[in-house]
N, C-alpha and C positions, 0 to 999 in steps of 0.2 A: 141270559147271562149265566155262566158259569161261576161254582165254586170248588175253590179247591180242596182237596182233602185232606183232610188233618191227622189222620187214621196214624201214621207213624209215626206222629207225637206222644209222648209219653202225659198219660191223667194225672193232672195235677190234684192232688189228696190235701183237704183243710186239717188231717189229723196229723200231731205231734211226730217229730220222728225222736229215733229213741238215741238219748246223748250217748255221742260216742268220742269226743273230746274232754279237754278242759273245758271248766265254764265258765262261762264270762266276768264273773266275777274275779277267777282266777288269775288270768290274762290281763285284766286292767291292772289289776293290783303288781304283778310284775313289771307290769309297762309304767305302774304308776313310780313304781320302787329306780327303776332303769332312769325316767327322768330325773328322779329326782338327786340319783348319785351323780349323772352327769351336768346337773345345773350345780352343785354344790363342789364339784372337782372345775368347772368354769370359774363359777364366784371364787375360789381361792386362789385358783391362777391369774385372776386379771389385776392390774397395779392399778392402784387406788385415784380417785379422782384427783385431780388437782387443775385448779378456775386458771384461766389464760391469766385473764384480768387480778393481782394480788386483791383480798377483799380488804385490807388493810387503804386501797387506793378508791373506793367508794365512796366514800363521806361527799370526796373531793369534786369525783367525777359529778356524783348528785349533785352537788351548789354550782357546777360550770355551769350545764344540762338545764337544770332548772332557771339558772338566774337567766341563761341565752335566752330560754323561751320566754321569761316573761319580758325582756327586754325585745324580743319580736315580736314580742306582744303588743308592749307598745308604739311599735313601729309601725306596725299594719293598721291601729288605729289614726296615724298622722297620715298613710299615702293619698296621695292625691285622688278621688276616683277619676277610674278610665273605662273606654267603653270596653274595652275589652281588658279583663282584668287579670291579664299574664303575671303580673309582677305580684299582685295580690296572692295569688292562687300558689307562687314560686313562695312568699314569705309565708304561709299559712301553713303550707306543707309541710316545709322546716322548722317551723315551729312546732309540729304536733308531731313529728320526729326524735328531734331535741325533746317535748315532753314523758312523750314514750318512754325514750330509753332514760330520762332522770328519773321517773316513777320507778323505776323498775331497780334502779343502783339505789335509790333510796330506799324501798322496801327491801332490797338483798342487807343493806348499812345497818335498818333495825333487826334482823333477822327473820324475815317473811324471805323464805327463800320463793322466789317462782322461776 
């Protein structure tokens, strides 16, 4: 078996070379400065949030939301069982649906924003 020669590789040296740039420290610190004017000329160009949904219409959506579920609620507890339990599975769903999003308008309602 053959090996190849390496000879016109240049020796890789573990010692320091000597700086002939900026230093690193320098460089971030610009880059740091560069981001940080250009997120700040973003943030004051962008127009302010404003919720699809008025939050003034929450209270409301929360007592629809919530009351649907608990009344499929108790609707899933009257179905008849089956063996196969489609209709169950269909009202169960929507129901935790419906819970989902009333949890969610009622904590926006008291002001837990998520």
């Amino acid at each position: 078996m053959c090996r190849p020669q390496l000879s016109h590789l240049p020796r890789l040296s573990l010692c320091r070379r000597p700086n002939t740039g900026p230093s690193r420290s320098a460089l971030h610190s610009s880059l740091n400065h560069a981001l940080t004017q250009w997120a700040q000329a973003i943030h004051e160009s962008a127009t302010p949030f404003s919720p699809i949904i008025p939050t003034a219409a929450l209270p409301y959506i929360a007592l629809v939301l919530l009351t649907a579920t608990f009344g499929l609620g108790f609707y899933f507890t009257i179905l008849p069982k089956a063996t196969i339990p489609a209709r169950e599975a269909g009202v169960a769903l929507l129901a935790s649906i419906l819970a989902g999003f009333g949890t969610v308008a009622l904590f926006c309602t008291v002001g837990v924003y998520v």
